[in-house]
C-alpha positions, 0 to 999 in steps of 0.5 A, a space after each residue: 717173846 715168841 712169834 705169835 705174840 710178836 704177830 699180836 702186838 704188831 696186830 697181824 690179821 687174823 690169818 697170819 696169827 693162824 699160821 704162826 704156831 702157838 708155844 709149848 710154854 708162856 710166861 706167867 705169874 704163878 703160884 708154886 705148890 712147893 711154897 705151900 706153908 712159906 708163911 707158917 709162923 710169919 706175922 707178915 705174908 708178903 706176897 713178893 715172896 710167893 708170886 713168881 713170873 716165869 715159864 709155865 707149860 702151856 695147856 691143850 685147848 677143850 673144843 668150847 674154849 679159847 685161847 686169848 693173847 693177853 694184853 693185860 690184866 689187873 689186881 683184884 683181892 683174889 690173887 692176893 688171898 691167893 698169894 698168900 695161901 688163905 684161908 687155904 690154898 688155891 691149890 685144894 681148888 685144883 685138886 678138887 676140880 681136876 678129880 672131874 676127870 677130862 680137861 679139868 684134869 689139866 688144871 691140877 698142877 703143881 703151879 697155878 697161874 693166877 689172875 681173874 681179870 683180862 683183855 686181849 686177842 682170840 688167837 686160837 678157839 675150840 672145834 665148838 667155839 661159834 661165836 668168837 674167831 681169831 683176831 677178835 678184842 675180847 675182856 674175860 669174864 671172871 667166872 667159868 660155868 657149865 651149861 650144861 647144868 640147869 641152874 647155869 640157865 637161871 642165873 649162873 652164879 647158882 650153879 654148883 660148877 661156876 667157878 672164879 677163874 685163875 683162883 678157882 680154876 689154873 690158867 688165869 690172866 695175869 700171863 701172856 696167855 690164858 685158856 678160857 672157855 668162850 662162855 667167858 668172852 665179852 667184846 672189848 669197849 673199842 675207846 678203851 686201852 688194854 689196861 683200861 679194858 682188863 681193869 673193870 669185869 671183875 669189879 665193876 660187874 661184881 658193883 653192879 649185880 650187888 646193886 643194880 641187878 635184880 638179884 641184888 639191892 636193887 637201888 632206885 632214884 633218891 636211895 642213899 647208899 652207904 659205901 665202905 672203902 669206896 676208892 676200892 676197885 669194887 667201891 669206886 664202881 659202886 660209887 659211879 653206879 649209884 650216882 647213874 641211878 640217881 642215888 646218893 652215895 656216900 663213901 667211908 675212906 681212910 685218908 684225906 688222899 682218898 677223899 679227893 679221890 672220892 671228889 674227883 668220882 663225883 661222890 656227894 658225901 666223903 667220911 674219913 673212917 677216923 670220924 667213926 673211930 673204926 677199928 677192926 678189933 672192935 667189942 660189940 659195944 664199940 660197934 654200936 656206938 661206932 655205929 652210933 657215930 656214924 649215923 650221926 654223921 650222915 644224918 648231919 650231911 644227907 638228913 636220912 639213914 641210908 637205905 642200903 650198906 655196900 660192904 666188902 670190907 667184912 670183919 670191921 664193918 659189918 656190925 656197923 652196916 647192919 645197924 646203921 641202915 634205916 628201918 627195912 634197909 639193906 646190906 649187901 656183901 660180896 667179900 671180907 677183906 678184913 676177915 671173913 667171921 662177922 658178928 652183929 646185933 641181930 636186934 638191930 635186924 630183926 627188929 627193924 626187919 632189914 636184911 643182909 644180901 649176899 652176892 657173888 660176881 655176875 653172871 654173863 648177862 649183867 656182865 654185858 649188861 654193865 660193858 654197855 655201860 662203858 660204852 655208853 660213858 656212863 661208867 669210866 675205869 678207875 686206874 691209879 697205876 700200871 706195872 709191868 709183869 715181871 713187877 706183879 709182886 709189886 703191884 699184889 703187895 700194893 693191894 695187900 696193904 691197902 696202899 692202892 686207890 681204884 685198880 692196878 693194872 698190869 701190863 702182860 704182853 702190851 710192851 707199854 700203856 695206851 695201846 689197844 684203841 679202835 674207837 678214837 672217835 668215841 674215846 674223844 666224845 667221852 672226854 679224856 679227862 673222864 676216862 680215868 678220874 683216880 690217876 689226876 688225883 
């Protein structure tokens, strides 16, 4: 490990990370251009084979960027997609930002580091940088944007610039260091681990804009929420969230595991997914009466149809979201984990004047929006397991199968967990048995 990194974990003050040089290369997991095609005629693309940890050249720094230590990171389905090279190589991305021209040259290479979660130190910032320094906690939004395009200052996940850092973009977090831009910066949550802290942006603030924020379903008091694959990163947020808003959620898993998972997130009402009978190579005419059955099943529990369907499951689910909302309802996706061409009966919509919301991470504003929630122990994170980062195969591949509950986390330049708090008092009044309800499970 080189001297700076050391100076972090050791928690050096401000002054002396400054003295300590910042290295020519990081270690990271990354992504190889020369793999591109590896999994060409392979009925199984196991990401173990296409992720690798190593040495990476690290990049200069932009006047309006920082860069952060990370302490650590997390799994989020971007990096599996990623890994796996679909629907088409991140690589394209690189490619197509870097012909921008300027420091967006720097991201087209021939390796890309992957990752769009993060939580560490500020150990160096740009001539322009103003309100961050170094030595400062920060986790990292996952979005990158320009502010200089006017869309940006209505709601920056329309700007035509935002992009998915570490999918989108080079440099991301799983690494000991990442390159941001300080746009991307949110004060860490004190009464929070490294691991703990770098788990929740991309999922817990992508829950909530789908949710609560007022470019998406916008749920009330009372409203039954319908919440597929719902120990998921983004599902055992949605959860939490509609329970805090005085919904009504109700969680479709796949094991009676996860139900007791779901119990433990205080979700009121539980399905095992083999109750509706869902498959995801379903005719139209299976989706109906899926969509049939399932009704049924959560007019038996709760006595109404919900009124909104939280779906990022896509493919084997859509159809059934659309048609099983109530009259006016609403269906909201963020993402297609089981493939990405939905079909539906749009009778079911049209007729009943429901409508599908489509909704993309979040912009800065909801992010903070959603850390206060944290703060507040309103929200917990919902880590089920911890690997370090010379295992991120591992922990990719867990994802990749579904075989996961809540987040994975990976441990980058933290030697161990539990690191990180600076906020005992408010860890303690929050209670340790609510800070991570999935890893009692």
């Amino acid at each position: 490990m080189d001297a700076l990194a050391e100076a972090v974990i050791a928690g050096a003050s401000p002054a002396a990370l400054q003295r300590e040089a910042v290295p020519i290369s990081y270690t990271a997991a990354h992504l190889r251009a020369a793999d591109i095609g590896m999994f060409d005629g392979c009925e199984d693309a196991d990401v173990r084979r296409s992720l690798r940890v190593g040495g990476v050249p690290m990049p200069s720094l932009a006047p309006d960027e920082v860069l952060v230590a990370v302490m650590a990171s997390s799994i989020n389905y971007n990096t599996v997609w990623s890994a796996m090279f679909q629907p088409m190589p991140t690589f394209n991305f690189l490619k197509r930002y870097g012909k921008r021209g300027g420091d967006a040259l720097r991201h087209d290479q021939p390796h890309h580091v992957v990752g769009s979660d993060g939580a560490g130190v500020v150990v160096r910032a740009g001539a322009a940088v103003r309100r961050w320094k170094i030595g400062d906690h920060v986790v990292v939004s996952c979005i990158q944007v320009d502010d200089h395009e006017p869309a940006t200052h209505a709601d920056s996940v329309l700007g035509a610039e935002q992009r998915a850092w570490g999918y989108e973009t080079n440099f991301g977090g799983l690494a000991h260091y990442t390159v941001v831009k300080a746009s991307q910066l949110i004060t860490k949550p004190g009464h929070l681990t490294w691991e703990e802290a770098a788990s929740n942006m991309l999922t817990a603030t992508t829950s909530y804009r789908m949710l609560i924020g007022d470019k998406g379903a916008r749920i009330k008091v009372g409203d039954i929420v319908l919440i597929w694959g719902a120990t998921g990163g983004l599902g055992a947020f949605a959860v939490q969230l509609v329970k805090q808003a005085g919904g009504i959620p109700v969680g479709v898993v796949g094991s009676e595991a996860k139900e007791r998972a779901l119990s433990a997130l205080g979700c009121d009402v539980a399905i095992n997914r083999m109750e509706i009978g869902l498959t995801d190579d379903a005719t139209p005419e299976q989706t109906i009466e899926q969509g049939k059955r399932l009704g049924r099943i959560i007019r038996k529990k709760v006595g109404e149809d919900p009124h909104v369907a939280f779906d990022y499951v896509g493919r084997a689910t859509f159809g059934i979201s659309v048609f099983v909302v109530r009259r006016g309802g609403t269906v909201v996706t963020c993402g297609s984990s089981t493939g990405f061409q939905h079909t539906y009966d749009n009778r079911y919509l049209w007729m009943n004047s429901k409508r599908i919301l489509g909704s993309h991470a979040a912009n800065l504003n909801e992010q903070a929006e959603c850390a206060r929630l944290f703060n507040l122990g309103k929200i917990s994170p919902v880590l089920s397991a911890v690997y370090p980062l010379d295992e991120v195969g591992d922990a990719a591949r867990l994802v990749q199968k579904n075989e996961h509950m809540g987040k994975v986390g990976v441990l980058c330049m933290a030697p161990k967990e539990g690191m990180g708090i600076t906020d005992q008092e408010l860890r303690d009044s929050i209670g340790e048995a609510r800070m991570n309800p999935l890893r009692a499970v």
